[in-house]
N, C-alpha and C positions, 0 to 999 in steps of 0.2 A: 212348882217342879223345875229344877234347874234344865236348862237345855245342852250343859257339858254333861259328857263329853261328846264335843264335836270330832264326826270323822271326816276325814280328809284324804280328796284320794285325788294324783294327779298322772295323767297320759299327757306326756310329749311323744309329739311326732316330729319328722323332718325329712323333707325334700331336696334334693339337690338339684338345683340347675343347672342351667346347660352351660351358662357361661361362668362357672364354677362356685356362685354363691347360693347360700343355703339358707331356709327359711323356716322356721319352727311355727309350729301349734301346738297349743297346750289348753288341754279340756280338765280344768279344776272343778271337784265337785266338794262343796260343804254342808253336810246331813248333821243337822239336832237333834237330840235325841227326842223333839216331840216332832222328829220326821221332815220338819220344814228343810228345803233343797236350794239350794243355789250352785247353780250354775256358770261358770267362768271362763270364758273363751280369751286366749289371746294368740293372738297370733302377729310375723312380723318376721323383717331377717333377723339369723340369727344373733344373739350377743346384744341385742337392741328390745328397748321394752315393746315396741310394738303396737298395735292398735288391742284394746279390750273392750269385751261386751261382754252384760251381767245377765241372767235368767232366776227369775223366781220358781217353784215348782213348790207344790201342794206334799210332793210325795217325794222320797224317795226312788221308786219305781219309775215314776214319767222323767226323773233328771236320767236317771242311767237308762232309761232308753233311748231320750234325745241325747245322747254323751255317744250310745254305742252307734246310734244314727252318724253322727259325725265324725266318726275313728274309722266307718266302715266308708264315708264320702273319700275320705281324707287319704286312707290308703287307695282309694280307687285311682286318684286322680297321681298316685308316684311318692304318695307320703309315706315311711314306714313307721313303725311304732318303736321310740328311741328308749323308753323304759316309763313302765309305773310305779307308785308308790303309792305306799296308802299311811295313814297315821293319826292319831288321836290327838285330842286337845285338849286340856283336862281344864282352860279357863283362858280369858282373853289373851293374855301376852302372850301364850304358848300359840294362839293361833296367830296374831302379828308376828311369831318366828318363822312359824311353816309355811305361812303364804311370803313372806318377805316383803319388806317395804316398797317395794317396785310394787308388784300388786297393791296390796294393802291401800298404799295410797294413791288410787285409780280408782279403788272400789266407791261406789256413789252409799254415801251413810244411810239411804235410806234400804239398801238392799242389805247390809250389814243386822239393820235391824229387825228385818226378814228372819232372820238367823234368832237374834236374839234383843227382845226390845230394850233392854238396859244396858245396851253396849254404848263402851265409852267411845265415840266415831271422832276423837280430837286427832289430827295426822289426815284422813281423809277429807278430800279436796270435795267443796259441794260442784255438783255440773248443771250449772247453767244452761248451757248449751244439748244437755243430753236431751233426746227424741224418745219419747213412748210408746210404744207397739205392743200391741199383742198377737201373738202366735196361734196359728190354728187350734191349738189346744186350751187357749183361753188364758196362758199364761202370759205375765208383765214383761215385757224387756226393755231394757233402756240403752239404748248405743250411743255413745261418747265419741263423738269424732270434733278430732284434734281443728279448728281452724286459724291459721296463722292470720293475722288482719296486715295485708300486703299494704295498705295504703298508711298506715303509722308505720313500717317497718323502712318503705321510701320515704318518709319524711325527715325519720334519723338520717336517713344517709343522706341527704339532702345537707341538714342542717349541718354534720360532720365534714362535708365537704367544704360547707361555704367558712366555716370557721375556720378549716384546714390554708383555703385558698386567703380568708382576711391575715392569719399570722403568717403566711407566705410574703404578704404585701408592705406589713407592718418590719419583717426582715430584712428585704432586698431595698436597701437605701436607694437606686436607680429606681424604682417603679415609675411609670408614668412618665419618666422625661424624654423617651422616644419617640 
């Protein structure tokens, strides 16, 4: 049994703050037609991809109830609801158009295959780094957080200065005779 067509449904929110920047959430939900759910939060300031996190769900039902759970947090706390959409996807590339390559390629391949196990996960980044959890309801999560490694990032600078400072030396005919 084929699992297209997948539906596709997505709520953006957004908040304004105080010092005038704004920040979106956006609760993607993707249902197969043998029901399996996924789950996709991202959130982050606006115009920027932001941080994502992925949820597995058994059902339909338990995604949109954790989805309306977090639309109703989300407005609590000064978010308002900036438009949904909803949309079909009648086979793989059609859904790489609707999520967009920003998503798309965040998504961890093995939640992809949640969806649908014969998907072609070539474009998605494997996560190393991703943390497994499961959620009071028993369901998988995997949160992907970004870490930059500060101490190779000082090492370039390091090395860029001292090469900067050697052809500084190798130009100024005077070096050293002061």
């Amino acid at each position: 049994m084929s699992v297209y067509p997948v539906e596709i449904r997505k709520n953006r929110l957004r908040a304004q703050g105080r010092g005038g920047g704004t920040k979106d959430y956006v609760v993607i939900t993707l249902t197969s037609q043998e029901d399996h759910t996924l789950l996709i939060k991202r959130w982050g300031k606006t115009g920027s991809m932001g941080q994502m996190s992925c949820e597995t769900h058994a059902t339909y039902a338990t995604a949109t109830k954790e989805a309306g759970n977090l639309i109703n947090s989300k407005t609590k706390r000064g978010y308002s609801l900036v438009d949904t959409t909803s949309s079909k996807a009648a086979d793989e590339a059609e859904l790489k158009k609707v999520l967009g390559l920003g998503t798309w390629s965040k998504i961890d391949p093995a939640h992809l295959k949640f969806i649908d196990p014969d998907f072609d996960t070539t474009g998605c980044r494997e996560h190393r780094n991703a943390e497994e959890t499961v959620d009071k309801f028993g369901n998988k999560t995997w949160e992907v957080k970004q870490k930059a490694d500060h101490d190779a990032i000082e090492q370039r600078r390091r090395e860029a200065e001292m090469a900067k400072r050697e052809r500084d030396m190798e130009l100024n005919e005077t070096w050293g005779m002061f």
